[in-house]
C-alpha positions as CSV (number, residue, x, y, z in Angstrom):
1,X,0.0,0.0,0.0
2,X,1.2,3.5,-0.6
3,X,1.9,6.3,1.7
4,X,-1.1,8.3,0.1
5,X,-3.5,5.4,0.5
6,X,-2.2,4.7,4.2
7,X,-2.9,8.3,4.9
8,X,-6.0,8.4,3.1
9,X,-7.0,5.4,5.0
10,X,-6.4,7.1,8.1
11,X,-7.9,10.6,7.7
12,X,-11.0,8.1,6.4
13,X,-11.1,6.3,9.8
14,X,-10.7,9.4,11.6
15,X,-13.6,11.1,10.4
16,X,-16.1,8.1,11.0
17,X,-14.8,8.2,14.6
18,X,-15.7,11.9,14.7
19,X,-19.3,11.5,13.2
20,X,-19.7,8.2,15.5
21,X,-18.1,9.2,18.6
22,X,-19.0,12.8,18.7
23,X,-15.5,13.9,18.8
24,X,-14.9,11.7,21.7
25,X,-11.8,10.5,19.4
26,X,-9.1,12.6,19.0
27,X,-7.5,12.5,15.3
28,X,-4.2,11.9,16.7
29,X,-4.2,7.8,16.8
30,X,-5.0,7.1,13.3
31,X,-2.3,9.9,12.2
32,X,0.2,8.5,14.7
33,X,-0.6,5.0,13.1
34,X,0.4,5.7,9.7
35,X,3.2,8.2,10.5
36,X,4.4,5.2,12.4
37,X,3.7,2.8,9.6
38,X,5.6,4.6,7.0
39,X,8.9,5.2,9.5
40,X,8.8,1.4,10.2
41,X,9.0,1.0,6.2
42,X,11.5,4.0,5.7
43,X,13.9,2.3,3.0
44,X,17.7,2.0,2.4
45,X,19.3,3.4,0.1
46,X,21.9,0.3,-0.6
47,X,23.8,1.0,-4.5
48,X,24.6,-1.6,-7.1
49,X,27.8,-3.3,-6.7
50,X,29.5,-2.3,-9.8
51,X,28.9,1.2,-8.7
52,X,30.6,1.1,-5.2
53,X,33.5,3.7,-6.2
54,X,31.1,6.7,-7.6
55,X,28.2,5.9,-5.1
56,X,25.9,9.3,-4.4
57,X,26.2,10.6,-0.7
58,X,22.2,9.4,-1.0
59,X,23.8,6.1,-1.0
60,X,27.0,5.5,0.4
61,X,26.1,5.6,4.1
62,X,23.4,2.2,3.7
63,X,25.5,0.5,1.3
64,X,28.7,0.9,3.1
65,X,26.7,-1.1,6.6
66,X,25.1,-3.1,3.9
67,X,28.2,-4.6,1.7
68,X,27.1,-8.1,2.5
69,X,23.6,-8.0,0.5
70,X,26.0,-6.8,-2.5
71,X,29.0,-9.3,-2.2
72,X,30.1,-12.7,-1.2
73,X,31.7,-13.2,2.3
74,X,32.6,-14.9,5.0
75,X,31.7,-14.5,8.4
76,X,34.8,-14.1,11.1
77,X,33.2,-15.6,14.5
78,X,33.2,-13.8,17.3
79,X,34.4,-15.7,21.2
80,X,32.8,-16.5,24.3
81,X,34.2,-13.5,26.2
82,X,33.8,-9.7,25.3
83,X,36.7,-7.6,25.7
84,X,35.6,-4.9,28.0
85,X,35.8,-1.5,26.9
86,X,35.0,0.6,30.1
87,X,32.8,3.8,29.0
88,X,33.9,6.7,30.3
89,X,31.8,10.5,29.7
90,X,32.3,11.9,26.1
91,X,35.2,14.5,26.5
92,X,34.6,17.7,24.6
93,X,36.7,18.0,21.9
94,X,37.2,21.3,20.3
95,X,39.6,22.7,17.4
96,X,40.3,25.1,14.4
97,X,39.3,24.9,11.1
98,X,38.4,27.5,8.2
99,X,39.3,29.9,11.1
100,X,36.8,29.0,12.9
101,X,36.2,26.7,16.8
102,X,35.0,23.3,16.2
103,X,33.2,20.6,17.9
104,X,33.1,17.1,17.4
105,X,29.4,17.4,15.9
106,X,30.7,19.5,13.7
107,X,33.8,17.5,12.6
108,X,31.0,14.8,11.9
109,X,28.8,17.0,10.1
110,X,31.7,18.5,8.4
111,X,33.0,15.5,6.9
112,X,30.3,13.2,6.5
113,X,31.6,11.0,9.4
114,X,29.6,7.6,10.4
115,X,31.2,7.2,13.9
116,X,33.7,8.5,15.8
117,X,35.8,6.2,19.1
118,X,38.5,6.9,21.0
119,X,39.7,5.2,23.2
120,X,42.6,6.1,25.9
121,X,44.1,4.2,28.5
122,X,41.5,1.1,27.3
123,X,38.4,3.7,28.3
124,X,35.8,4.5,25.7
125,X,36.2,8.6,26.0
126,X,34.2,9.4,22.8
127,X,31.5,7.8,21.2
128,X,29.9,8.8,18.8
129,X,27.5,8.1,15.6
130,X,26.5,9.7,12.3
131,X,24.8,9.2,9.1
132,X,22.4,6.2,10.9
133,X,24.7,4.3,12.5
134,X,24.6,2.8,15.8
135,X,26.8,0.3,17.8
136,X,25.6,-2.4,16.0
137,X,26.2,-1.5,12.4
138,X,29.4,-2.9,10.8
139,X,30.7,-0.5,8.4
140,X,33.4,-1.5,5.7
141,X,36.9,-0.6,5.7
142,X,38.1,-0.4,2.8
143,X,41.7,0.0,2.6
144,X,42.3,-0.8,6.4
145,X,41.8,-4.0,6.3
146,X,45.5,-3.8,4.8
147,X,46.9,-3.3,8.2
148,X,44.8,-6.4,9.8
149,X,46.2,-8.7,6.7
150,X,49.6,-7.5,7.3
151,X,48.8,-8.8,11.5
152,X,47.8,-11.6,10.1
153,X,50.7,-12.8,8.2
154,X,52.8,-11.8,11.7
155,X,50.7,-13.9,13.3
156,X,51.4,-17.1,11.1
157,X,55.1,-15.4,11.5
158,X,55.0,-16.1,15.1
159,X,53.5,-19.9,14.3
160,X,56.4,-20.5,12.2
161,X,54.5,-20.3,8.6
162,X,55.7,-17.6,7.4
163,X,59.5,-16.3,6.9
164,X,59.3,-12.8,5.8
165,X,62.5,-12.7,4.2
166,X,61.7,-16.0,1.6
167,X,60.3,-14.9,-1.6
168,X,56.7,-14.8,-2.2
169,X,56.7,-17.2,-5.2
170,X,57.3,-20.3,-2.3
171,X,54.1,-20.0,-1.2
172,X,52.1,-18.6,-4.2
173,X,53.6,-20.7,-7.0
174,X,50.9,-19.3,-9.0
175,X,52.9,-16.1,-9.4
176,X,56.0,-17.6,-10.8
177,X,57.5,-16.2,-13.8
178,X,56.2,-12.5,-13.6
179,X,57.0,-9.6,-11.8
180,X,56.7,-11.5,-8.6
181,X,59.7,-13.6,-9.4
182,X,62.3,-12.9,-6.9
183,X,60.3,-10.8,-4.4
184,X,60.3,-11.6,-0.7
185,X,57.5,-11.3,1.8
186,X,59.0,-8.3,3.4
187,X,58.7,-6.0,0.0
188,X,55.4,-7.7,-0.8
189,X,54.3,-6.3,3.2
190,X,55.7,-2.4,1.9
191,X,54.5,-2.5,-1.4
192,X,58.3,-2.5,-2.7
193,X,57.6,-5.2,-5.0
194,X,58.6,-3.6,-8.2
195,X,55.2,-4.7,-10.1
196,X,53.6,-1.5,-11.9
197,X,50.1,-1.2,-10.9
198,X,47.6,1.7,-11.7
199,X,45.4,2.2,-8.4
200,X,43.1,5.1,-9.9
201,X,39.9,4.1,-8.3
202,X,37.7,6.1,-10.8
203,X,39.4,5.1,-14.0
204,X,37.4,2.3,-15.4
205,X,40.6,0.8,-17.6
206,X,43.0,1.0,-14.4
207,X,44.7,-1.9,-12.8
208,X,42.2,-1.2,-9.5
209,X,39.1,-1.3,-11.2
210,X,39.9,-4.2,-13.3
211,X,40.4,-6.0,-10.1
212,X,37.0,-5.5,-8.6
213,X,35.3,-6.2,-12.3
214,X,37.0,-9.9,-11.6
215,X,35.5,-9.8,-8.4
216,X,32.1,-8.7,-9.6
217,X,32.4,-11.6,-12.4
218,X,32.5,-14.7,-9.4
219,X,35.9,-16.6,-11.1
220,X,37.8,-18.2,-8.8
221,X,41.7,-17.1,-8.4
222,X,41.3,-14.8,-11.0
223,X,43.1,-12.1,-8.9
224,X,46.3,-14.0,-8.6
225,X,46.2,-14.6,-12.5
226,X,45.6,-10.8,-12.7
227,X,48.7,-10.1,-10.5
228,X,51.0,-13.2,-12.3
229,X,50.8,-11.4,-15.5
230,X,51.9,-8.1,-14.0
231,X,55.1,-6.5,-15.3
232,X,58.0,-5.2,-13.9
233,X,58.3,-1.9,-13.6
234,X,61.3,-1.2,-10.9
235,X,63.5,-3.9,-8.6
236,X,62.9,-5.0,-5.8
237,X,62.4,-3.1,-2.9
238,X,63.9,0.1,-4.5
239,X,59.8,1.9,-5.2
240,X,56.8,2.4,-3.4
241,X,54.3,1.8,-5.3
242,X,50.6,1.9,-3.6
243,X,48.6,-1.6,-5.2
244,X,45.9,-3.0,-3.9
245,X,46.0,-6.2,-5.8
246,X,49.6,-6.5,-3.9
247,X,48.2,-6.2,-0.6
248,X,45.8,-9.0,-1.7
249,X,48.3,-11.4,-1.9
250,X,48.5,-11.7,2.1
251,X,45.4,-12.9,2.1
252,X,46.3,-15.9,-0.3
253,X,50.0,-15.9,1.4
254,X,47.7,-16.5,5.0
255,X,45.4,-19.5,3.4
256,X,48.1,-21.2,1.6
257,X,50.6,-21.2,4.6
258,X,47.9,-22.3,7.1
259,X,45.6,-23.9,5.1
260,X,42.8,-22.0,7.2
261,X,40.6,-19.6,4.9
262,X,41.9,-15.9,6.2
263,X,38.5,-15.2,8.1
264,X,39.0,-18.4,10.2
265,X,42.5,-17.7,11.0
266,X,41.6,-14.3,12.2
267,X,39.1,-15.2,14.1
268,X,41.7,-18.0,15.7
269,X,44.3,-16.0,16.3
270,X,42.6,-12.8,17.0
271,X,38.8,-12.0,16.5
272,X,37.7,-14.6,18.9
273,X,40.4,-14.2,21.4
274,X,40.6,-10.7,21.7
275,X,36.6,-10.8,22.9
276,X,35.3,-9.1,19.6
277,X,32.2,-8.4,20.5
278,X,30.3,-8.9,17.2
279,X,31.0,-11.2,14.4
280,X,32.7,-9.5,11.3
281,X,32.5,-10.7,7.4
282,X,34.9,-9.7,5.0
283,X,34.5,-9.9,1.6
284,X,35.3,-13.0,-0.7
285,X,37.0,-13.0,-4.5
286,X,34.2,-15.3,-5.6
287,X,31.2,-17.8,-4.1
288,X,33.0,-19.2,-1.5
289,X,36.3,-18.2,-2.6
290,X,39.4,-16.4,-1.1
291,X,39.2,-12.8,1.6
292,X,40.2,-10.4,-0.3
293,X,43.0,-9.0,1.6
294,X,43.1,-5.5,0.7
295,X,39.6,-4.1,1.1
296,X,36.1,-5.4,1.8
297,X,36.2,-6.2,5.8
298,X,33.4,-5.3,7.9
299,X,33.0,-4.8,12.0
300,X,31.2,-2.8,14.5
301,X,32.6,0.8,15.5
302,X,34.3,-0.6,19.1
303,X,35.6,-3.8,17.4
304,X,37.7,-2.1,15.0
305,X,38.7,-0.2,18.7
306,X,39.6,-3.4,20.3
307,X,41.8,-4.7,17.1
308,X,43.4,-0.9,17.8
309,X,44.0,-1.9,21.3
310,X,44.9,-5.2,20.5
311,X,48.1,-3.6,18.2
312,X,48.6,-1.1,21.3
313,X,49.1,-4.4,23.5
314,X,51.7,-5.2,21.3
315,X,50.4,-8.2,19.7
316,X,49.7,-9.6,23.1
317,X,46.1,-11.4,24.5
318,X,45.9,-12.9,28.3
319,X,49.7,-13.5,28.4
320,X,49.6,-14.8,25.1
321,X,51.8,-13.6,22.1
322,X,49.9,-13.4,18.9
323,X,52.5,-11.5,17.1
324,X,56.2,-12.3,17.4
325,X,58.0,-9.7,19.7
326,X,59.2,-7.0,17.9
327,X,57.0,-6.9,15.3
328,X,54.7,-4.0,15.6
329,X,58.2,-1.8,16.2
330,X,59.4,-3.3,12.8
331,X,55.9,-3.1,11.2
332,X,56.1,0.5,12.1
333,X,59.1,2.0,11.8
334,X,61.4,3.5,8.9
335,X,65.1,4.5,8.5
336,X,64.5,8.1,8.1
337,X,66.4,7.9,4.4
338,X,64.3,5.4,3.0
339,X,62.1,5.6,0.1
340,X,59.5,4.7,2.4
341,X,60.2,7.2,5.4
342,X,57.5,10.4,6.2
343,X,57.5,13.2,3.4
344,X,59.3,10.5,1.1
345,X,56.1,9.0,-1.0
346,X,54.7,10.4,-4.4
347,X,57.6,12.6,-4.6
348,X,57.6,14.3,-1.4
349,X,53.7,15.7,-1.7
350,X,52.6,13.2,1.1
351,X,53.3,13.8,4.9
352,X,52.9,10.0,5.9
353,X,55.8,7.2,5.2
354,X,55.1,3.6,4.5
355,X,55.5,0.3,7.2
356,X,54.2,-3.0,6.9
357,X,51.2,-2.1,5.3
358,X,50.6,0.8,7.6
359,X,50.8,4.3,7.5
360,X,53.6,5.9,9.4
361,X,53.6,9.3,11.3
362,X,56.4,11.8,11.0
363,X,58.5,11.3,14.2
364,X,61.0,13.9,16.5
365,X,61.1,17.7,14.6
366,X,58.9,17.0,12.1
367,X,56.1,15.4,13.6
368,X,52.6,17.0,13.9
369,X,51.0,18.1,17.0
370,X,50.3,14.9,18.8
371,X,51.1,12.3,16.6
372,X,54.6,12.1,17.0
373,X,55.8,8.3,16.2
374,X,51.5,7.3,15.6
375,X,50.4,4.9,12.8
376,X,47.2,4.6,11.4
377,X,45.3,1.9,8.7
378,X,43.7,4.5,6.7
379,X,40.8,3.7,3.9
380,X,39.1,5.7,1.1
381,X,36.1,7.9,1.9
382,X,37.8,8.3,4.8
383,X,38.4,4.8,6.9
384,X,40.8,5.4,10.0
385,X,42.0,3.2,12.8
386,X,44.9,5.4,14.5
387,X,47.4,4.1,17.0
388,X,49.6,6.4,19.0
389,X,51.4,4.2,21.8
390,X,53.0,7.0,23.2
391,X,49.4,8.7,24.2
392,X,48.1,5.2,24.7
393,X,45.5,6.2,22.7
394,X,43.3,4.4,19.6
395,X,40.8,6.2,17.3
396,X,38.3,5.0,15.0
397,X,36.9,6.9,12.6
398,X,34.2,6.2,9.4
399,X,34.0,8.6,7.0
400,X,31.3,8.7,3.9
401,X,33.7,11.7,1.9
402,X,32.4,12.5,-1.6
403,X,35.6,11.4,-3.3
404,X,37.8,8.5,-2.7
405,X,40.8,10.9,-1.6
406,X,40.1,14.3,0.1
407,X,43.4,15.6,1.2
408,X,41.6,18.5,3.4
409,X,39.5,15.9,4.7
410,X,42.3,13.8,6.2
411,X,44.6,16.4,7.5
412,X,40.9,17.9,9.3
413,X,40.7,14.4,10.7
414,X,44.0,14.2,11.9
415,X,43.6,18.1,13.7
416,X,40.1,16.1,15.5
417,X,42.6,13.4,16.7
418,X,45.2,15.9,17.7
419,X,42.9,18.0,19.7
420,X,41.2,14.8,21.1
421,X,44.7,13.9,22.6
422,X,45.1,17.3,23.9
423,X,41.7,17.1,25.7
424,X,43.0,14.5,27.9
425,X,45.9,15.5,29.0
C-alpha cells in the first residue's frame, strides 16, 4: 500500500470516529498509526555493486553497513568473552578549522563522518555516531583491512609459517614467472615489489578497477592470475608503489601457509580471542572463494577499537603472544632515508611514510601536533583506525567523503585526533 493510500485510510477512519463518537476520538491515533507505519518501512538506500566507487552521498552511508547484500563473504566468528571497553563521559573535543572553533558534531557533520571512538588508557572517552549508524552497524573498511592482513601474516610469523625474508613465489607458486619472481614477503608487506600497478579508483581501464570487475564476475583465483601477468616496472624493494592487488596477496600468502581460509585464521588468532564483541565478514574473491585482503572487511565501530587496542598491547592477549615480539616496532618504523620514510612517498607531496602495510607518522622535529611516532590503517572515503602508543590512545573513525581521496578531509581528521589527545591531557 502506498503512503497516500495509508494516509488516506487514516484521515477516512478518523472522520467516521468523529461522526460516531462525537468527537470523543481525537484525530491523533489514526495519524500517529500511519506516521508510524511509513517510519517502520523507511527504505535503504543500498547502491549496485558495480557502482561502489562513484556511489551518491544518497547512497553510500546504507551501502557501506550493507556490503554483505551486494557481495560474497565470510563470516569471522566472534568468542565467548567480550573484551571490555570501560565507558567513560564523552570529553569535549574542540579545534580550528576555516578559522573557525569546532566541535566534534561538527567534525562529523563537516566530513560526513559515520562514527567517531576513541579510546585512551582502554576507556571509551568518545562515542559517537553519524549518518544512521549505531553500535551495531558494521561498516566497511576499505583500505584498512591492509593493516589487519599485514597482523595476520605476523601472526602465522609467530607460528612459524611464514618467513618474511623468503620470496613470495614459495608460497604462491601461481605467481612464478612474472613480476613477482624474486620478491620476498618483506617487500610484498611495503608494497616494494617492483610490479607497476595503476590504483586510480575512478578510472574504469585501471589496474584497481579491473580487479574488482573480476570480483564482480564470481571466477575463482582470477586475482592471482591478474597479478601473475603483472610487469616489472622497478627492482625490488627500491619503489613504493601503492597496489591493492599486492596487498591481496596476504590474504592468499595467509590460506596457503595455514591452510585456514583468512577469516577463520583471524578469528583463531585474534577475533575470537581478543573478545570481539560482534561477528565480522569480509568480503570473498568469488562464491566461497578467497578474503580479499586489501579491502572489503566489515566490523562494528568498538571492534575495529579493540583490534586498535589489541596492536597497542603489542600483539599480546591474556599473556599470550599473537605476534612475534618485535614486530609492531618493525611493522612501524622507517630508516628516516628510506624511500619509504614520512615526506618521502609520491615525490615528497605526502606527509605520511610507509611500514608494513601501515601508514607511518612523521616522528621527532617533524612530527605533527600529537602524533609524534603514531600509525594509522587508513581507507578511502575516509576509513581510519589510528594508533599512538606513546598517548596510549586508539581512534576509529568512518567517514562517507564525496571522493575517494580528500586531502583536506584527512589532514581535518587528523587536527580532531590531535585536539582529542590534547583534551585529555
Amino acid at each position: 500500500m502506498s503512503m497516500k493510500m495509508r494516509a488516506a485510510g487514516g484521515l477516512f477512519t478518523m472522520t467516521v470516529g468523529l461522526l460516531l463518537n462525537g468527537c470523543a476520538q481525537t484525530a491523533s491515533t489514526p495519524i500517529e498509526a500511519a506516521n508510524d507505519s511509513f517510519k517502520q518501512e523507511k527504505r535503504a538506500y543500498i547502491g549496485r555493486a558495480q557502482d561502489l566507487y562513484d556511489l551518491s552521498p544518497l547512497y553510500q552511508p546504507d551501502t557501506y553497513r550493507n556490503m554483505d547484500q551486494l557481495y560474497f563473504t565470510r563470516d569471522v566468528a566472534r568468542g565467548e568473552q567480550v573484551y571490555p571497553l570501560p565507558q567513560k563521559p564523552n570529553i569535549d573535543v574542540t579545534y580550528q578549522a576555516d578559522g573557525a572553533k569546532q566541535t566534534a558534531d561538527d567534525f562529523m557533520r563537516r566530513n560526513h563522518v559515520g562514527g567517531v571512538l576513541i579510546i585512551k588508557d582502554g576507556n571509551v572517552v568518545l562515542e559517537k555516531y553519524g549518518l544512521g549508524n549505531d553500535a551495531d552497524s558494521r561498516w566497511t573498511s576499505f583500505s584498512v583491512v591492509k593493516s589487519i592482513s599485514s597482523t595476520l601474516v605476523g601472526a602465522a610469523v609467530q607460528q612459524g609459517h611464514i618467513n618474511v625474508k623468503a620470496p613470495i613465489t614459495q608460497y604462491l607458486p601461481a605467481l612464478k614467472g612474472g613480476a613477482y619472481d624474486g620478491v620476498t614477503v618483506e617487500q610484498m608487506l611495503r608494497m616494494s615489489s617492483g610490479a607497476d600497478w595503476n590504483e586510480t579508483y575512478r578510472d574504469p581501464a585501471s589496474d584497481r578497477r579491473k580487479m574488482f570487475e573480476l570480483q564482480l564476475s564470481n571466477t575463482p583465483d582470477a586475482l592471482v592470475k591478474q597479478l601473475s601477468q603483472l610487469k616489472r616496472k622497478s627492482p625490488p624493494g627500491t619503489v613504493f608503489k601503492y597496489s591493492t592487488g599486492e596487498s591481496h596477496l596476504q590474504s592468499e600468502l595467509i590460506h596457503a601457509a595455514t591452510g585456514m581460509t583468512t577469516s577463520d585464521y583471524l578469528s583463531d588468532r585474534i577475533w575470537a580471542r581478543m573478545g570481539m564483541e560482534q561477528p565480522a565478514y569480509w568480503q570473498l574473491d568469488a562464491q566461497a572463494g578467497q578474503e580479499i585482503g586489501s579491502s572489503g572487511f566489515s566490523a562494528t565501530l568498538k571492534d575495529y577499537g579493540r583490534f586498535g587496542q589489541f596492536i597497542l598491547n603489542d600483539g599480546v592477549i591474556d599473556g599470550e603472544r599473537i605476534l612475534p615480539k618485535g614486530w609492531m616496532d618493525k611493522a612501524t618504523e622507517v630508516d628516516p632515508a628510506s624511500y619509504l620514510a614520512p615526506g618521502k612517498l609520491y615525490g615528497g607531496d605526502y606527509i605520511l611514510g610507509y611500514g608494513y602495510q601501515w601508514w607511518l607518522f612523521p616522528t621527532g622535529k617533524a612530527a605533527r601536533d600529537q602524533h609524534d611516532g603514531a600509525f594509522e590503517a587508513q581507507g578511502i572515503f575516509g576509513q581510519f583506525v589510528y594508533v599512538n602508543r606513546k598517548e596510549n590512545v586508539v581512534a576509529v573513525v568512518w567517514s562517507a567523503w564525496p571522493e575517494p581521496e580528500m586531502d583536506t578531509r584527512e589532514m581535518e581528521t587528523y587536527d580532531f585526533i590531535a585536539a582529542a589527545i590534547k583534551a585529555l591531557k
